[in-house]
C-alpha positions in Angstrom: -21.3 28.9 16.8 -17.7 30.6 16.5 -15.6 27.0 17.5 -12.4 29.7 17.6 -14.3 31.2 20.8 -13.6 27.9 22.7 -10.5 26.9 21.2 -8.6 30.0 21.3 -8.7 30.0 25.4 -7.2 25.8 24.9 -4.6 27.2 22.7 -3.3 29.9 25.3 -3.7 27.3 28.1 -1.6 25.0 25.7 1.3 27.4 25.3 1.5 28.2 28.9 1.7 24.3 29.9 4.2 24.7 27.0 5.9 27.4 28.7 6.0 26.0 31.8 7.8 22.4 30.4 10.6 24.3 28.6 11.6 26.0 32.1 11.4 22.7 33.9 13.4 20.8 31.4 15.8 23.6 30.9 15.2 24.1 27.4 14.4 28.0 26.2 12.0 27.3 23.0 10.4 30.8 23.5 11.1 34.8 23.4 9.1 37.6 24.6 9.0 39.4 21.2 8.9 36.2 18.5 6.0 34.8 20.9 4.1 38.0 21.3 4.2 38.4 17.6 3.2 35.0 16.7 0.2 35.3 18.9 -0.5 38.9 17.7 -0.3 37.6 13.9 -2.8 34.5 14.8 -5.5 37.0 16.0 -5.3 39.2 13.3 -5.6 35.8 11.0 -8.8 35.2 12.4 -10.5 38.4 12.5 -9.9 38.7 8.6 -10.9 34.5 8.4 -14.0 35.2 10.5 -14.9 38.4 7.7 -14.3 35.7 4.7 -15.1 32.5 6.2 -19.3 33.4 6.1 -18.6 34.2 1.9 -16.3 30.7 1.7 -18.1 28.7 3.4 -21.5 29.8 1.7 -20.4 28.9 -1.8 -19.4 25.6 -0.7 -22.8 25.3 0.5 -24.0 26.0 -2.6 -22.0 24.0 -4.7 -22.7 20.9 -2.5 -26.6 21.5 -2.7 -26.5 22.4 -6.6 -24.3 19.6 -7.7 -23.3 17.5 -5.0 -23.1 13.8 -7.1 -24.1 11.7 -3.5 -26.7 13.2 -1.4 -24.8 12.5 1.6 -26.4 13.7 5.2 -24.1 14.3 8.7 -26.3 11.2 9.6 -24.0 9.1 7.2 -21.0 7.9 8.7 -19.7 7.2 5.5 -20.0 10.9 5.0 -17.9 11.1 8.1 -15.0 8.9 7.1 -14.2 10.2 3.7 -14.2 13.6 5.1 -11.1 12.6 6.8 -9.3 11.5 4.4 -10.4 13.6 1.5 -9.9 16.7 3.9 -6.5 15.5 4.7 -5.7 14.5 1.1 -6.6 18.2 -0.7 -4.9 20.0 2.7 -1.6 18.1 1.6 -2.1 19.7 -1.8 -3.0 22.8 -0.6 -0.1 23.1 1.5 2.1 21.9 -1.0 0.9 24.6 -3.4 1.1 27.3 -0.9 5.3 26.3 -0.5 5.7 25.6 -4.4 3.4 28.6 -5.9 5.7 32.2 -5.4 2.7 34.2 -5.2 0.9 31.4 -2.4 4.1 31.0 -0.5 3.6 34.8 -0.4 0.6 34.1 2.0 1.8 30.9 3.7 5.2 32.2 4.3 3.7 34.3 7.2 3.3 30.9 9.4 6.9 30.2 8.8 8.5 33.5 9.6 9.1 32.4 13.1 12.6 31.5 14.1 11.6 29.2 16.9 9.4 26.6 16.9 6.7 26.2 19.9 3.1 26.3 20.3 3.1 29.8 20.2 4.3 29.6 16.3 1.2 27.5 15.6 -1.0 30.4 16.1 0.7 32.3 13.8 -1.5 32.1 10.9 -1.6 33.7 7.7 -3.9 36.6 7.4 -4.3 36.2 3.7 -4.3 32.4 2.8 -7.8 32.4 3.4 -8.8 34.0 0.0 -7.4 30.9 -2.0 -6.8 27.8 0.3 -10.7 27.2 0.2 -10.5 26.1 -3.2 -8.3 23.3 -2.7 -11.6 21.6 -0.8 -14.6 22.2 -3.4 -13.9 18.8 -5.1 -15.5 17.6 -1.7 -18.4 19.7 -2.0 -18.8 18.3 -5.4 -18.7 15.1 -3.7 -21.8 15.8 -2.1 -19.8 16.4 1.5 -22.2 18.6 3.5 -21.1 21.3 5.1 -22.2 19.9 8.8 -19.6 17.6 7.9 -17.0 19.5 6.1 -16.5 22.2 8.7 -16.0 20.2 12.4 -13.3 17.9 10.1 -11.7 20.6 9.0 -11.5 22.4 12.5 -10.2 19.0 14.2 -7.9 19.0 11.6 -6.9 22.7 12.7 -6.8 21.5 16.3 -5.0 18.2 15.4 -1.8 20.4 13.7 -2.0 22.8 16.7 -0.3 20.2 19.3 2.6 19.2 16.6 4.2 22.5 16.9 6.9 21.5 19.7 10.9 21.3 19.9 9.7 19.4 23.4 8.3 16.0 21.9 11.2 13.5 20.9 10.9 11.2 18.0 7.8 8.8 19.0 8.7 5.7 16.5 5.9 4.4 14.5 3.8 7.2 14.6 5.8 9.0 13.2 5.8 6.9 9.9 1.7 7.5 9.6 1.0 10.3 11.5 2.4 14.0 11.6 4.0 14.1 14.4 6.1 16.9 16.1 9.5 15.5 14.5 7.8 15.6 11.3 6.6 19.0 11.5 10.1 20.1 12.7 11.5 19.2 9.6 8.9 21.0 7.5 9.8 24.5 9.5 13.0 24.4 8.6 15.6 26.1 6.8 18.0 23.5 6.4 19.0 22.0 3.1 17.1 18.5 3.9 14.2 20.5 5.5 12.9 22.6 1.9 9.2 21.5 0.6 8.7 18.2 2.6 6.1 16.9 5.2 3.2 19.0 4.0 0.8 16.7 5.7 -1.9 17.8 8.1 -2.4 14.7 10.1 -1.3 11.8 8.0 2.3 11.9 6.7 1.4 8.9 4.1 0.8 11.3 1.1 4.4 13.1 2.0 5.4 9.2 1.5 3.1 8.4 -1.5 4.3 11.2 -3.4 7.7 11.8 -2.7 7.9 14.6 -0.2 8.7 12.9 3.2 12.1 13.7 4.8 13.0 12.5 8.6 14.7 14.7 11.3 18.4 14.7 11.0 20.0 13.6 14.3 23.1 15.1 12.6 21.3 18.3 11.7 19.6 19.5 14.1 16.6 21.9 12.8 17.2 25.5 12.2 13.8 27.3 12.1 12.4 30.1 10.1 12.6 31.6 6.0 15.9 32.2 4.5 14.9 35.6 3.2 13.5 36.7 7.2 10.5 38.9 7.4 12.9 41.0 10.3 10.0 42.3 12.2 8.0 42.1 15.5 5.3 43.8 13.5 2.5 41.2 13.0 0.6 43.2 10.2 4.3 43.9 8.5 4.8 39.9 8.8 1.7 39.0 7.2 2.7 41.6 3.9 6.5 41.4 3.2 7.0 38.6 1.4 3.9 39.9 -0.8 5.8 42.8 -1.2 9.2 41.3 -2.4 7.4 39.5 -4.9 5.2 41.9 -6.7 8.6 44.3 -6.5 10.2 42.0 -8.1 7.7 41.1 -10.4 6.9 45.0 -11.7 10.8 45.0 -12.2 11.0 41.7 -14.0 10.9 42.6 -18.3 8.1 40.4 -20.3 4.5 39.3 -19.6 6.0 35.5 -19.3 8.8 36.0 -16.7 6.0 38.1 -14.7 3.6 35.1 -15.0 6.2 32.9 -14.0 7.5 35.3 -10.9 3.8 35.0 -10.1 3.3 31.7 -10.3 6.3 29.9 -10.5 8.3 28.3 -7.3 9.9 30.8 -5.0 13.1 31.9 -6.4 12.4 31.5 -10.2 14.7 33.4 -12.0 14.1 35.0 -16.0 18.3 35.1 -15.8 19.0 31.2 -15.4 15.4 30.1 -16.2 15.2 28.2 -12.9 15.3 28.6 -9.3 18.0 30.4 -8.0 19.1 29.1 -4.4 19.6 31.4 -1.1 22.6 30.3 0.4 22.0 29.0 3.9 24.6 27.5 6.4 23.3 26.0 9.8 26.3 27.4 11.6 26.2 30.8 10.7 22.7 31.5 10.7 22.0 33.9 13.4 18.1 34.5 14.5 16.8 37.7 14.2 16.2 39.8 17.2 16.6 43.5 19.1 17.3 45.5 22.2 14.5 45.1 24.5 14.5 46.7 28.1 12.8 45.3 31.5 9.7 47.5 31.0 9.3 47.5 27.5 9.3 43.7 27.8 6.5 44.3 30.8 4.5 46.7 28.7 4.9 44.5 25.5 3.4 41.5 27.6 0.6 44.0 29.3 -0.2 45.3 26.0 -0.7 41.9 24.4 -2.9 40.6 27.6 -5.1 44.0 26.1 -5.3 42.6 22.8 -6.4 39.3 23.1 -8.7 41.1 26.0 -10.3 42.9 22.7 -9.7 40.0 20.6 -11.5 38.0 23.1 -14.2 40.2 23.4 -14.5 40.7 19.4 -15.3 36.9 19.2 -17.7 36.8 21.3 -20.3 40.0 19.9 -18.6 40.1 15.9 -21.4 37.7 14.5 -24.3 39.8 15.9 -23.1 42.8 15.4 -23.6 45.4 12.0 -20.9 45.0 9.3 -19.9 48.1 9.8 -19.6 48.0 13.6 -17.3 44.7 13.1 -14.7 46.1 10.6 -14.2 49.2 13.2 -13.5 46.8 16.0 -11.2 44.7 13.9 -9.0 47.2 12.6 -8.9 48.9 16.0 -7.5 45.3 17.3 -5.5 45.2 14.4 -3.7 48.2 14.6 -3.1 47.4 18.8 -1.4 44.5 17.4 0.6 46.3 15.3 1.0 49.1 18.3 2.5 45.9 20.6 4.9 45.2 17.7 6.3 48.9 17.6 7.0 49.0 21.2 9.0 46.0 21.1 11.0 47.4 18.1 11.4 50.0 19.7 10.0 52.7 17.1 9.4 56.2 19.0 7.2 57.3 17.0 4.8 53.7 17.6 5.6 54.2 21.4 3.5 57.6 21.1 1.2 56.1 18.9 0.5 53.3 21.1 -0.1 55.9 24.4 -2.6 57.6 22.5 -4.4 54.2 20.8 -4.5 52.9 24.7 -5.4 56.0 26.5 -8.5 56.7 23.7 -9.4 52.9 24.1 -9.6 53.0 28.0 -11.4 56.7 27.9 -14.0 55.3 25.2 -14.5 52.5 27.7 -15.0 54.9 30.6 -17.2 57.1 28.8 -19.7 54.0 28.0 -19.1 54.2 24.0 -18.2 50.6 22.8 -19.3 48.3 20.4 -21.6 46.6 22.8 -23.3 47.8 26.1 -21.0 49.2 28.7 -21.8 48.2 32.4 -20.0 50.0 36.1 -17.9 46.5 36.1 -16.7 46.7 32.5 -15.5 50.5 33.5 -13.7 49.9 36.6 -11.4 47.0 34.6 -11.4 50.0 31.8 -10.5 52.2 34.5 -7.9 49.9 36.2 -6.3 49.0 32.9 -5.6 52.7 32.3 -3.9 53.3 35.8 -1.6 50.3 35.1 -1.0 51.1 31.3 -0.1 54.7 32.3 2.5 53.1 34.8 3.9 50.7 33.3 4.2 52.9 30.3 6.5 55.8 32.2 8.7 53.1 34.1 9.2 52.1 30.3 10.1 55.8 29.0 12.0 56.5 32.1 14.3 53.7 31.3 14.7 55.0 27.9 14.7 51.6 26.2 11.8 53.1 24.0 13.6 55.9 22.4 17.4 54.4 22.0 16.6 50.5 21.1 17.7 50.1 17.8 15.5 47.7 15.5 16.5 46.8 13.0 14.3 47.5 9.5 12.5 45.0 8.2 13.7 45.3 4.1 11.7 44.2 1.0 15.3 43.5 -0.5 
């Protein structure tokens, strides 16, 4: 069973209710374009989890049944318990590697690239840390953990840290002194001096406390969110890469096999010139979040365009696991590069504008034709049908304005 199918539709419902708060209390914790690309950078995570996931989750299999030291079964609720708290305990350490490890943080970083913090930026997910972070957990398999056991913790864990991602949740006390809370995951998203490699916890903050990592929410400092070197880019596939690229450019650039290593796998901002990690300068007053020019109808078509993607997305989920390999990596990258299409029109890149009218107009016209990855019925045309009459209006209201050929984004540098 793909658990993601059923959660995913929770999450959207979450960030709407979400949504829907902030306006009543008249607090803005969302934008168009930062949401849109969260969301956008949360499905591509999982389409490239789901293509992994089968390979991790079979050698943890294996290890458990080759040298698993207890024979435990899912019938043991012993099994159960110390699932929890081993899960939780190698998740602390995972996390703490992925903020304390350059070329790790280069993967993480992605899920901290947003410069707001909602339940929109919990969704965006890394699209790479899934080809390390499953190491972190084979000491359980070791164990003798099955995997009936080792995959529902881990996914209530997922769903546990999905719900701490809010600026709307005050301070709540005592729980916030053994649980992560939303105050404590504030802190970890920030930029702030205070806010730098603390609260790595997943749902208990007592290992940030046990081994010297916790830090509480300044009332005197108020959070600023985001990376102090930004990503600078509605572009969700971009997002994912940057930081990977800043790092192994400044590796190849860096002179001796040492310094490399330790570029590599030192802490971000390890420097061969001081021997030690070189600070970026970062004042809470001055910071200003990234953003660009974005019109009435590119807004519209940015939002339209999205409710396509996770139309796809949605429909990817629900036929990837029975369909050929081959068949699956087309549909992916097709959603994939729609994502990346969204991102373009809300930077405002002419040449992705055009890009985007020919990905939606082939999409729709494959649709209409009855070639798709699965069988195509009359209904499934006439929504194929009715998405291209809207897309082909809201997309000339959008040119007319002219907000797609003169908004300036700004580039998204490697510097």
């Amino acid at each position: 069973m793909n658990a993601v199918l059923y959660a995913f539709p929770v999450f959207l419902l979450l960030v709407c209710l979400e949504l829907i708060w902030s306006r009543v209390a008249g607090k803005k914790v969302y934008r168009t374009a930062d949401a849109l690309t969260s969301m956008n950078i949360g499905a591509i995570s999982e389409i490239v989890r789901g293509l992994v996931k089968t390979v991790t989750f079979g050698l943890y299999a294996l290890l458990e049944l080759k040298v698993g030291v207890v024979d435990f079964t899912a019938a043991d609720p012993l099994a159960w318990v110390l699932a929890f708290f081993l899960y939780d305990f190698f998740y602390y350490w995972a996390h703490r590697a992925g903020h304390e490890v350059n070329i790790l943080w280069a993967a993480h970083s992605t899920h901290h690239s947003s410069e707001e913090f909602n339940m929109g930026t919990a969704m965006r997910q890394s699209a790479t840390t899934v080809f390390y972070v499953w190491i972190f957990y084979l000491p359980m398999a070791a164990l003798g953990i099955p995997a009936e056991v080792f995959v529902p913790i881990s996914f209530a864990s997922l769903f546990y840290q999905f719900w701490v991602h809010t600026a709307l949740i005050p301070k709540m006390g005592w729980y916030d002194r053994i649980f992560v809370s939303p105050s404590n995951h504030r802190v970890h998203h920030g930029q702030n001096g205070y806010a730098i490699d603390v609260n790595y916890g997943a749902t208990l903050i007592l290992w940030d406390r046990l081994f010297g990592t916790y830090a509480a929410e300044s009332d005197a400092e108020p959070v600023v969110y985001g990376i102090r070197k930004p990503v600078r880019t509605w572009n969700p596939v971009w997002a994912n890469l940057v930081v990977l690229a800043r790092i192994v450019r400044d590796t190849l650039r860096t002179t001796g096999w040492k310094n490399q290593l330790k570029k590599l796998f030192g802490p971000p901002g390890w420097e061969p010139e001081i021997g030690g990690v070189k600070k970026t300068e970062f004042s809470p007053s001055t910071f200003r979040r990234f953003d660009t020019p974005i019109g009435r109808w590119q807004r519209r078509y940015a939002l339209f365009s999205y409710v396509m993607v996770t139309a796809l997305f949605g429909h990817f989920l629900t036929i990837a696991y029975s369909m050929p390999m081959h068949q699956r990596l087309a549909y992916a990258g097709l959603i994939i590069v729609s994502a990346a299409c969204t991102g373009w029109v809300l930077e405002g890149k002419r040449w992705g504008v055009l890009l985007e009218l020919v990905r939606g107009v082939a999409v729709a016209g494959t649709l209409l034709a009855g070639l798709w990855f699965s069988p195509v019925n009359t209904a499934f045309q006439a929504v194929a049908g009715a998405w291209l009459l809207i897309m082909l209006t809201l997309y000339a209201l959008m040119w007319r304005e002219g907000v797609a050929v003169t908004a300036a984004a700004q580039p998204a540098p490697i510097s």
